[in-house]
LUMKEVEX-483858 format. One line per 4 residues: their letters; for each residue x, y, z of C-alpha. Coordinates in pm, 1 decimal, always signed. Layout:
N
a = X/Y/Z; ...
//
This chain:
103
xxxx = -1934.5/+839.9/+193.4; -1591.4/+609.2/+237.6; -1500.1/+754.7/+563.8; -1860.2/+685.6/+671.0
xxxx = -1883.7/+356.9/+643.0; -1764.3/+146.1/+915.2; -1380.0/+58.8/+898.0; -1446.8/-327.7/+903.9
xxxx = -1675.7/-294.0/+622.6; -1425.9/-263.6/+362.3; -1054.5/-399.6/+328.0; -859.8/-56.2/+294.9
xxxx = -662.2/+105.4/+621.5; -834.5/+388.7/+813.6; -557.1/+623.5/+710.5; -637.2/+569.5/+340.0
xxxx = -992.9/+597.0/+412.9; -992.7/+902.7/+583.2; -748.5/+1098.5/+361.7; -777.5/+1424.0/+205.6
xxxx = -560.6/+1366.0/-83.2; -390.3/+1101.0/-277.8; -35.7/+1190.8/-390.8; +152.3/+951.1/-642.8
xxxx = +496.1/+919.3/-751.1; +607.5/+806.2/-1057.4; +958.8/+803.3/-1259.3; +941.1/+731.2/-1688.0
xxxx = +1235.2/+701.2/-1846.3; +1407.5/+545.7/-2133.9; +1763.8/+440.4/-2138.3; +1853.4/+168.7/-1907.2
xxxx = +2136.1/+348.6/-1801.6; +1939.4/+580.1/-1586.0; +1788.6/+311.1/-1406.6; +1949.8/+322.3/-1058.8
xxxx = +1925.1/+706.2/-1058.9; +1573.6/+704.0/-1139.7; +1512.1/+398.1/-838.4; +1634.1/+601.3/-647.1
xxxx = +1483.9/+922.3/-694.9; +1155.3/+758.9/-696.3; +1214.6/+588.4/-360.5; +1405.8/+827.3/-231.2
xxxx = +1118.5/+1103.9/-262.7; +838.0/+863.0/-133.6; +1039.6/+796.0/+172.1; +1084.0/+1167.5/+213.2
xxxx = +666.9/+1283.1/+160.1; +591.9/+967.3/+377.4; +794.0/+1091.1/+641.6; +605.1/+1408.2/+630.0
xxxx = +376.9/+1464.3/+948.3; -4.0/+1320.3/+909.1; +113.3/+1127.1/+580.1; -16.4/+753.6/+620.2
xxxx = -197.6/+490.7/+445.3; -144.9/+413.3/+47.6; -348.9/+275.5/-233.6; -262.5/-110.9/-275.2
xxxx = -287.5/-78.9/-646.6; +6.4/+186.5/-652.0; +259.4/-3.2/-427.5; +616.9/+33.4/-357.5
xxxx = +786.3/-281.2/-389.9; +1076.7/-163.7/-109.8; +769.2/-50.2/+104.6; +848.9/-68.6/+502.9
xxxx = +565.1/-222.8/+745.4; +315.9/-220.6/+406.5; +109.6/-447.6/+602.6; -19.7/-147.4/+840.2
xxxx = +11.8/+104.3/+522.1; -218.0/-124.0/+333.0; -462.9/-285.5/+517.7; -429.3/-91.3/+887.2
xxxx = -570.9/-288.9/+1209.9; -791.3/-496.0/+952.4; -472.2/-712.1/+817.7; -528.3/-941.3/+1033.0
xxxx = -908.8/-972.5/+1054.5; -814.6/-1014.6/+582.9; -587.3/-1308.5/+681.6; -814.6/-1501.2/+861.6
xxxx = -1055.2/-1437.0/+535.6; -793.9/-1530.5/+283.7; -730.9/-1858.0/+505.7; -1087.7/-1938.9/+511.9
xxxx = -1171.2/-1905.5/+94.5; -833.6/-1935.3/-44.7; -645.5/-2185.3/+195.1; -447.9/-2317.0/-121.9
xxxx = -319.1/-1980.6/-219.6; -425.4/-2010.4/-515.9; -480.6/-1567.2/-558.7; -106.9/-1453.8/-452.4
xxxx = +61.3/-1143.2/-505.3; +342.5/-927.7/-357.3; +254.5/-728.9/-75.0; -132.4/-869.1/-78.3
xxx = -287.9/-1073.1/+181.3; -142.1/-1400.5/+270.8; -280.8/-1668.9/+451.4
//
């Protein structure tokens, strides 16, 4: 049903839309001791699966703050087709958030 409606219908990248799974990856932990170890395990295996062939695309709602190029991963070829939207009803930016949308 998503992958059948047409990709400027909706916000969400063509790779998203037209994926078979969605993988995420998550570190818990308690001590703030083992927070640079578990950064960087997190990131580090996230680079590593998106590096895998025919991995693209990822769910805005699960982002990576140190996310590459999350412009295309997000949004795809409709980024800028969403900025010329968010110019038009929001030109005060008054709806910001990291790696969303901006006029």
């Amino acid at each position: 049903a998503v992958s059948s409606t047409s990709s400027t219908s909706t916000s969400i990248s063509n790779a998203f839309r037209n994926s078979d799974m969605l993988m995420e990856i998550d570190a818990n932990w308690i001590r703030s001791a083992n927070d640079d170890a578990q950064e960087s395990w997190t990131h580090n295996v996230g680079r590593d699966v998106a590096a895998l062939d025919d991995m693209a695309g990822a769910y805005v709602n699960e982002p990576d703050p140190e996310l590459e190029n999350w412009e295309e991963t997000f949004w795809g070829s409709n980024f800028q087709r969403l900025q010329e939207i968010k110019s038009a009803v929001d030109p005060d930016a008054f709806f910001e958030c990291w790696q969303c949308v901006h006029a």
